[in-house]
C-alpha positions in Angstrom: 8.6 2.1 34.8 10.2 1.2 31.3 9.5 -2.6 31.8 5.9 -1.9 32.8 5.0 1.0 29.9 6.7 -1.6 27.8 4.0 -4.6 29.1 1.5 -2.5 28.8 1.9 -1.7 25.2 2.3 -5.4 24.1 -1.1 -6.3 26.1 -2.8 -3.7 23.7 -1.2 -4.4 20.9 -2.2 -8.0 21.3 -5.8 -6.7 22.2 -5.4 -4.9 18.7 -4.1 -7.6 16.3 -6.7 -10.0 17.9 -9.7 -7.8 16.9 -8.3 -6.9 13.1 -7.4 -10.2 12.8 -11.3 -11.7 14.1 -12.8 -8.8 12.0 -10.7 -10.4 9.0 -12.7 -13.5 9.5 -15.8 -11.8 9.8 -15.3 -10.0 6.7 -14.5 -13.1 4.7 -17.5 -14.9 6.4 -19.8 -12.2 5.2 -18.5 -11.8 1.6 -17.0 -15.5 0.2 -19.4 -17.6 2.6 -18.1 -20.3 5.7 -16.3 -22.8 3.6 -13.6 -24.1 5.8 -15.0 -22.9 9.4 -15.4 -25.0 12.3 -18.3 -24.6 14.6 -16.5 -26.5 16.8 -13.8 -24.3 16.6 -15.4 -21.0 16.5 -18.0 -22.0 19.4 -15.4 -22.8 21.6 -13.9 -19.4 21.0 -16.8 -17.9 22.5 -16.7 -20.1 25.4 -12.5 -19.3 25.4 -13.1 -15.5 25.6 -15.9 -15.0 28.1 -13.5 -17.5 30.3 -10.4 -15.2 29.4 -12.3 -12.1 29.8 -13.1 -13.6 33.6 -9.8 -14.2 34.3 -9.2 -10.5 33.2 -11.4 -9.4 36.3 -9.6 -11.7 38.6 -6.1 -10.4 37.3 -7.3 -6.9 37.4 -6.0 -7.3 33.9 -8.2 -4.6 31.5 -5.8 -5.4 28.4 -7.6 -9.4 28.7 -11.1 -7.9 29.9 -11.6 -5.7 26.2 -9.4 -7.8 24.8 -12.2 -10.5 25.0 -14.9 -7.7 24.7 -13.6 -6.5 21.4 -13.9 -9.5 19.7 -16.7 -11.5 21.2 -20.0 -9.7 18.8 -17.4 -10.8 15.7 -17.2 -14.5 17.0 -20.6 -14.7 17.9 -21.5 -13.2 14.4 -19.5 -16.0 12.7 -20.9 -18.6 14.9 -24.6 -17.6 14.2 -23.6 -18.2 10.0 -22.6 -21.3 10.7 -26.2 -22.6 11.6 -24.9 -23.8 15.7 -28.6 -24.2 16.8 -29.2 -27.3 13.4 -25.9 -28.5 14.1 -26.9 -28.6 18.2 -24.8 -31.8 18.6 -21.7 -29.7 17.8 -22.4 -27.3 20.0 -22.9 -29.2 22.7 -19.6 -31.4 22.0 -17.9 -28.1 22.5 -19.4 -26.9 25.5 -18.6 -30.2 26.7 -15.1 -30.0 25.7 -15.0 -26.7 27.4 -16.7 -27.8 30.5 -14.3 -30.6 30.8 -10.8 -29.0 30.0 -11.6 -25.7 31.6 -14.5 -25.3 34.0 -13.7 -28.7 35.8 -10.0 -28.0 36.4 -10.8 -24.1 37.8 -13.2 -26.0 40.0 -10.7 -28.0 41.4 -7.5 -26.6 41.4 -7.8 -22.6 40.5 -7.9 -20.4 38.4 -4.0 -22.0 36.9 -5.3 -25.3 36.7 -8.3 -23.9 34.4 -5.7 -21.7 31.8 -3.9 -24.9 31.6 -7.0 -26.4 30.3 -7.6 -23.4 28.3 -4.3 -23.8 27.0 -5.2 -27.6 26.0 -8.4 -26.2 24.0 -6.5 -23.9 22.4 -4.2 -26.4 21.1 -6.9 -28.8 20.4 -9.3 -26.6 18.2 -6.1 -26.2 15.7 -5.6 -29.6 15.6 -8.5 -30.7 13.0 -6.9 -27.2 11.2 -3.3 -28.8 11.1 -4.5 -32.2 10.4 -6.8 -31.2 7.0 -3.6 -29.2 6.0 -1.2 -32.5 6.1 -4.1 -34.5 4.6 -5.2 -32.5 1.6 -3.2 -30.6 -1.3 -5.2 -27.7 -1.1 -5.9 -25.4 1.7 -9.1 -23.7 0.4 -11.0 -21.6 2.6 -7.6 -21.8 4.7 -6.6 -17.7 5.5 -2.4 -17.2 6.1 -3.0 -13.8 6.9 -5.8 -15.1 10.2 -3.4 -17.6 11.4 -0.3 -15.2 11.3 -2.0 -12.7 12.9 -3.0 -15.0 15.7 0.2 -16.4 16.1 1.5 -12.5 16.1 -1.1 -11.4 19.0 -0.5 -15.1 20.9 3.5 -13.6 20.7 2.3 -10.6 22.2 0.3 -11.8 24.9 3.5 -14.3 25.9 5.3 -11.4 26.3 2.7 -9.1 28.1 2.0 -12.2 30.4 5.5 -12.5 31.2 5.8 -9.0 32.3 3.1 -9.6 34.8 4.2 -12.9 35.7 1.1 -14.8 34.7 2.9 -18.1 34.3 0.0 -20.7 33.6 -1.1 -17.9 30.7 2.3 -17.7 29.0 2.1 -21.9 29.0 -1.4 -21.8 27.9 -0.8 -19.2 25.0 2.4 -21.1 23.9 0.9 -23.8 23.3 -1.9 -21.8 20.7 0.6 -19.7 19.2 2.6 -22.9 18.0 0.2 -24.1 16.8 -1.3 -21.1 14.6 2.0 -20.9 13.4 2.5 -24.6 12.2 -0.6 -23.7 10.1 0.1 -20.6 9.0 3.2 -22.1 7.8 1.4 -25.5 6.3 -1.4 -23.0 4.8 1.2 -20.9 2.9 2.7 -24.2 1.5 -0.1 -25.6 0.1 -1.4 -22.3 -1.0 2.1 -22.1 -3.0 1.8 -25.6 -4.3 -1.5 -25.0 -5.8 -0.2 -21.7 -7.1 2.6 -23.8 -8.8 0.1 -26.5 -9.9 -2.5 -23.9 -11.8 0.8 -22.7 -13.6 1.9 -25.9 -14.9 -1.1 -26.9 -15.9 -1.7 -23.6 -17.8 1.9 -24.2 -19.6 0.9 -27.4 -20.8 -3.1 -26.6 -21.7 -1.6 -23.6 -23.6 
């Protein structure tokens, strides 16, 4: 009964940390503008939760169901500023992505062979994140406190799917919450090293 209470809470508490953390975004979207989104990214979340939401009702899982729920208006609020109808081709490159990696693979092998792909996604829409972070000395538009939060709830749901011995979710969250926390990490680095930069720079121009 203690191990089960105990699952419980972590699935909601993931559930939570997923929706501050997504309303975090929203909020930053609405006041400073979209500088460093992805549609590509954030499109691909939408497709990410409805599929996670509809392995929720297969699982009999509620904590995945309104976990999906809660933050699907924010997502698609953040997609809508970030003009997804102009930029069509992007879009579409996701839902292709998606199509590929996750709806193909359910197809074929089940509902675990389509996680796995989710799991792949997931990975794959940091990747450009991670990349940019290596590439460039600054990390504008780059929010620590999103990724740490995401790589918080993806620790969450690990454990929660553990305790309900969804095996293909834990893999397919792993691999996400690695990787949010690679850039969370990188983020925090170059956000110091541009700290460290403007104070130099204002020791020598003063």
């Amino acid at each position: 009964m203690l191990f089960h209470d105990l699952t419980t809470t972590l699935g909601w508490s993931a559930v939570v940390l997923g929706a501050i953390g997504t309303y975090a975004q929203f909020r930053r979207v609405t006041l400073y503008g979209v500088e460093g989104m992805s549609l590509a990214t954030w499109v691909v979340f939408v497709y990410l939760g409805l599929f996670w939401g509809a392995y929720g009702v297969v699982t009999n899982s509620w904590e995945m169901i309104l976990g999906s729920l809660a933050t699907l208006p924010l997502q698609l609020a953040i997609v809508a500023r970030l003009a997804p109808v102009v930029r069509w081709r992007v879009s579409a490159g996701s839902l292709g992505a998606f199509g590929a990696l996750c709806v193909v693979p359910t197809l074929e092998w089940g509902w675990s062979g389509g996680i796995y792909g989710a799991g792949v996604v997931m990975a794959l829409t940091r990747g450009p994140q991670l990349v940019e972070l290596v590439r460039c000395e600054e990390a504008l538009g780059v929010s620590v406190g999103w990724w740490g939060l995401s790589a918080a709830a993806g620790v969450m749901w690990m454990a929660y799917y553990t305790g309900v011995r969804l095996w293909a979710a834990f893999a397919a969250t792993a691999m996400a919450a690695v990787a949010s926390t690679l850039i969370a990490l990188l983020a925090t680095w170059r956000h110091q090293q541009s700290r460290d930069r403007r104070t130099v720079e204002t020791v020598f121009s003063g």
